[in-house]
KELUM-372569 format. One record per atom (N, C-alpha, C): residue in one letter; x, y, z. Coordinates in pm, whole numbers, plus 32768, in hexadecimal, padded with zeros to 4 digits. Last residue first. Layout:
AXYZ...
***
This chain:
X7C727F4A773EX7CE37FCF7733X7D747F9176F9X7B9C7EAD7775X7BDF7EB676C8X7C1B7F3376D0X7B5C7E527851X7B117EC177EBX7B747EF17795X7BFE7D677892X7B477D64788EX7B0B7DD77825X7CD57DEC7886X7CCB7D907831X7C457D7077FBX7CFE7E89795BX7CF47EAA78E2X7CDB7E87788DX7CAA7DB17A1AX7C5F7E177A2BX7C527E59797CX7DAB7D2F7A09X7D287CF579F1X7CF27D6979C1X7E5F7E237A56X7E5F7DDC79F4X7DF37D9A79BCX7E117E4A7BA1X7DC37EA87B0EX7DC77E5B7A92X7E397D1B7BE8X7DB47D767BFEX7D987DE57B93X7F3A7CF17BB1X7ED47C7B7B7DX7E497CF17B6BX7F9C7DDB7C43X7FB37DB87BADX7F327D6C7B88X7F4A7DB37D5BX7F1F7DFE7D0DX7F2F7E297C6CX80097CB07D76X7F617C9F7D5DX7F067D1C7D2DX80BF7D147D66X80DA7C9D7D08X80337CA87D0AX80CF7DED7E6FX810B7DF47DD7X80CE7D757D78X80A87CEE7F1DX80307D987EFEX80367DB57E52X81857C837F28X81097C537F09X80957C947EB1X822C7D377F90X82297CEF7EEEX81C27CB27EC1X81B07D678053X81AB7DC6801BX81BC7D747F6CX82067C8180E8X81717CA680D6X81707D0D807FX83137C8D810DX82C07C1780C5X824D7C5780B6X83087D6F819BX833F7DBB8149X83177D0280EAX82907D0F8289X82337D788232X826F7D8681B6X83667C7482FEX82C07C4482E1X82917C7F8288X843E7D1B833FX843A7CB282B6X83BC7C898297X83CB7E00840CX84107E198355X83EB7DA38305X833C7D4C84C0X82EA7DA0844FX83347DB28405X839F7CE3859BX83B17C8A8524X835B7CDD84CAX83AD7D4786A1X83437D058668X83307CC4860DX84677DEE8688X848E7D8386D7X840A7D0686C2X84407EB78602X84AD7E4785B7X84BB7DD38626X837A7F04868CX83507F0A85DBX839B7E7385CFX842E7F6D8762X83A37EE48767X83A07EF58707X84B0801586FCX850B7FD6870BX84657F1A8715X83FF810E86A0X844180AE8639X846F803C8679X82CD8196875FX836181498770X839580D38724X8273821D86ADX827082498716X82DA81F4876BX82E782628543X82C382128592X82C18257863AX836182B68480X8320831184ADX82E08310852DX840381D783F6X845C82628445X83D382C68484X83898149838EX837481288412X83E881898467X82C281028270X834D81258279X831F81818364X82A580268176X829380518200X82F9806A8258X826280978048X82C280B280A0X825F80968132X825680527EEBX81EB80497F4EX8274806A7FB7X823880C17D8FX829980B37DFAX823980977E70X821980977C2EX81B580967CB9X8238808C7D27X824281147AFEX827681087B77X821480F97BE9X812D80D07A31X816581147A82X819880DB7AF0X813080D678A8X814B80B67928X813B81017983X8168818577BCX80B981A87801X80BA81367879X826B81AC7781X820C8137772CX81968129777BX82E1826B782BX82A1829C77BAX82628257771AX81FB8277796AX828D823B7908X827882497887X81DA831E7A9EX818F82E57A1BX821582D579C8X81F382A17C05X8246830B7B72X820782B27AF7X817F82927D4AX8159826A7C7CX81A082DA7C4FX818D82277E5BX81B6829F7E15X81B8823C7D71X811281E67FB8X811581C37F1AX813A82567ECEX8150818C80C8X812E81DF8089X814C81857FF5X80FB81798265X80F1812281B3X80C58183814AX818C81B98371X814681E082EFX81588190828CX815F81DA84C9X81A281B4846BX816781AA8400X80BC822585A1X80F182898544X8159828184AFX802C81A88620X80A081758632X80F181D185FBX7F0581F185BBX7F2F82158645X7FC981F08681X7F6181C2844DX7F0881D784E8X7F3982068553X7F8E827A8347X7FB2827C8399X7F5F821C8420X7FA8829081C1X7F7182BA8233X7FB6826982A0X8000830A80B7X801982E98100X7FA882FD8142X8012838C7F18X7FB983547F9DX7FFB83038013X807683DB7E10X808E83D37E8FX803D83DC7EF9X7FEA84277D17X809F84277CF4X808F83CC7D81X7F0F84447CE9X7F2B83FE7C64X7FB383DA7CABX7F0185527DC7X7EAF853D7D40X7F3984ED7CFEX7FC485177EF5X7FC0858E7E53X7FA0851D7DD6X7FD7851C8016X7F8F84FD7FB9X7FAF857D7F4DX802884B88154X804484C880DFX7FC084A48088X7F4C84778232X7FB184868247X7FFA84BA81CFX7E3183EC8294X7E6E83FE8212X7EB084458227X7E0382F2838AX7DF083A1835CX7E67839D8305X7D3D81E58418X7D90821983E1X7D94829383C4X7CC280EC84E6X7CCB817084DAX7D2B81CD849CX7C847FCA851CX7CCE7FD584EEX7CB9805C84C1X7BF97E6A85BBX7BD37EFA8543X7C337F6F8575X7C0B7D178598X7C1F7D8985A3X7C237E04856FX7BF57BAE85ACX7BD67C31857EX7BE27CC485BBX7CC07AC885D6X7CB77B1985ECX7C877B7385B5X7D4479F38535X7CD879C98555X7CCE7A4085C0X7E2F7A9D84BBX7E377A2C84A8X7DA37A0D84C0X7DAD7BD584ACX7E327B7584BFX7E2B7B0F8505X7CE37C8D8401X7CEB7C17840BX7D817BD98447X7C337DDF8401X7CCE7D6A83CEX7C8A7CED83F5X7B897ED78370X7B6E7E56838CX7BD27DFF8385X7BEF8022835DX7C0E7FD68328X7BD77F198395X7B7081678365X7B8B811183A9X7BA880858332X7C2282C3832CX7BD1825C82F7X7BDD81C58353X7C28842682C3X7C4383A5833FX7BE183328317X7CEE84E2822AX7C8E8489823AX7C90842C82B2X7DCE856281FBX7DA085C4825FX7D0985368293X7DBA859680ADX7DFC85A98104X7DC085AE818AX7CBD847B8055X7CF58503802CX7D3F850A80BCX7C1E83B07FCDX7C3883A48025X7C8884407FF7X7A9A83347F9AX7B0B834A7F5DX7B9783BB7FADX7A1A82468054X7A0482D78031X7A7682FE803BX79DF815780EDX79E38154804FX7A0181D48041X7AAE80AA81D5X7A1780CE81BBX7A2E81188136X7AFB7F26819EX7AFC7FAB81BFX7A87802F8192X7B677DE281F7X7AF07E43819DX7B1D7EA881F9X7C427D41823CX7BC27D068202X7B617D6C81D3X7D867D248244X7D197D908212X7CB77D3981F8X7E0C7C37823CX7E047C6E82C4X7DA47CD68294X7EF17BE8816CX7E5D7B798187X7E217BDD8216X7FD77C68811AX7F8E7C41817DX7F4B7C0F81CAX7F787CE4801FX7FC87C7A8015X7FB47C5680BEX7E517D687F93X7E817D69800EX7EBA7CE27FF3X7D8D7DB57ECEX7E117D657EC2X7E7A7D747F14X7C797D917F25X7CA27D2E7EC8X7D337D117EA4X7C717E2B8007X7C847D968038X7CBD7D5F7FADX7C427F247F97X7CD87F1E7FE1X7D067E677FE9X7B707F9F7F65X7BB77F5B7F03X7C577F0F7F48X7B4C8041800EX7AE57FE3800BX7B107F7D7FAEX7BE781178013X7C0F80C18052X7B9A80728063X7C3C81AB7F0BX7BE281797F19X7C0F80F97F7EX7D7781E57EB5X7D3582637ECFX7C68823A7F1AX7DAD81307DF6X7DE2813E7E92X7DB6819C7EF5X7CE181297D27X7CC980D87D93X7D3180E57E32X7D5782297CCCX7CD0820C7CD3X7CC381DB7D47X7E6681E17C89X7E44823A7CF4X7DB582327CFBX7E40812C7B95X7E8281107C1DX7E3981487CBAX7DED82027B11X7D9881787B06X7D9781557BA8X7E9C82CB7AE2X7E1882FF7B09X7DBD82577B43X7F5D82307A76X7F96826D7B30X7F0882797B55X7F0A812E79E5X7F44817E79C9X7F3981BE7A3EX7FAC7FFC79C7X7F3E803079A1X7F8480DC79C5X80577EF679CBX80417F357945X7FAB7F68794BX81877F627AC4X810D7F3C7ACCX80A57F6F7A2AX82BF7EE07B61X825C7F317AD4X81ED7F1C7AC2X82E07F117CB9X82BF7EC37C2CX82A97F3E7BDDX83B67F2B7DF1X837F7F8D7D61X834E7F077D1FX83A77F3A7F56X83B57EEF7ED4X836A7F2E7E54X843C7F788081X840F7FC08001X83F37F4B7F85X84357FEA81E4X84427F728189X842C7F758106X84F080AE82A3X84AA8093822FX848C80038201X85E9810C834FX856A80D48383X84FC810282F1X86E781478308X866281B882C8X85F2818E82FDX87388047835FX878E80D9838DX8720813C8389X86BF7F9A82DCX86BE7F7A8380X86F18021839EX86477F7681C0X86A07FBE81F0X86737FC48279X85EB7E9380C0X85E17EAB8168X867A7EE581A9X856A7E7E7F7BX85DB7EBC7FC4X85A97EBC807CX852B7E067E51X851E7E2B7EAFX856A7E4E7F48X84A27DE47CFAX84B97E177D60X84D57E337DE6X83B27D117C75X83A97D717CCDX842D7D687D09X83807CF17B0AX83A57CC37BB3X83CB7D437BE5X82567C7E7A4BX82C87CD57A62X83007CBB7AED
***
């Protein structure tokens, strides 16, 4: 299926939607499990995270990677509503979110947003080259978290 996708410089967002053929509870599982995060991180930059299932208000560390650089990575769950909407945040304040609408052929809308209106200072975000970088990476995310549940469903005969 294809993804979707939009870079609004004005809304400071970056956004890309797919259809995804599992279902919001599946999805949200693993976005909701940041130990699961590396397998479909478009990015290449998540190498592992710590495992305990994530809720409003969570704080969680994340293991990166840029380029030949390791680094660790402190996050807080920021949005969240069961199945529908998860975000979180680091110390930059800028946010990666996801929002699932279930479809009524048992698809689901996946949307991912990094979205950099929340940011501590947007103007470095854009001077850094983060909208267009991430908002590629995000399609990524998107295209690989398809492959990821899809399989997934496939393995156990859903």
């Amino acid at each position: 299926m294809s993804t979707t996708s939009t870079l609004d410089m004005e809304a400071q967002k970056a956004t890309a939607s797919r259809r995804i053929n599992a279902s919001p509870e599946t999805i949200f599982d693993l976005l909701a499990d940041p130990s699961k995060h590396a397998l479909f991180d478009g990015s290449d930059m998540v190498q592992s995270g710590t495992s305990e299932r994530l809720r409003l208000g969570s704080k969680f560390g994340m293991n990166m990677k840029f380029k030949f650089l390791p680094y660790k990575i402190g996050n807080t769950v920021v949005e969240f509503e069961e199945n529908q909407r998860i975000a979180w945040a680091h110390m930059g304040k800028h946010r990666w979110r996801y929002e699932l609408e279930a479809m009524d052929d048992g698809s689901t809308l996946v949307t991912e947003t990094f979205d950099w209106s929340t940011a501590i200072a947007p103007p470095a975000i854009v001077a850094a080259g983060y909208p267009k970088r991430n908002l590629e990476a995000i399609e990524k995310t998107l295209e690989r978290l398809a492959e990821h549940v899809e399989q997934e469903s496939i393995e156990h005969g859903a």
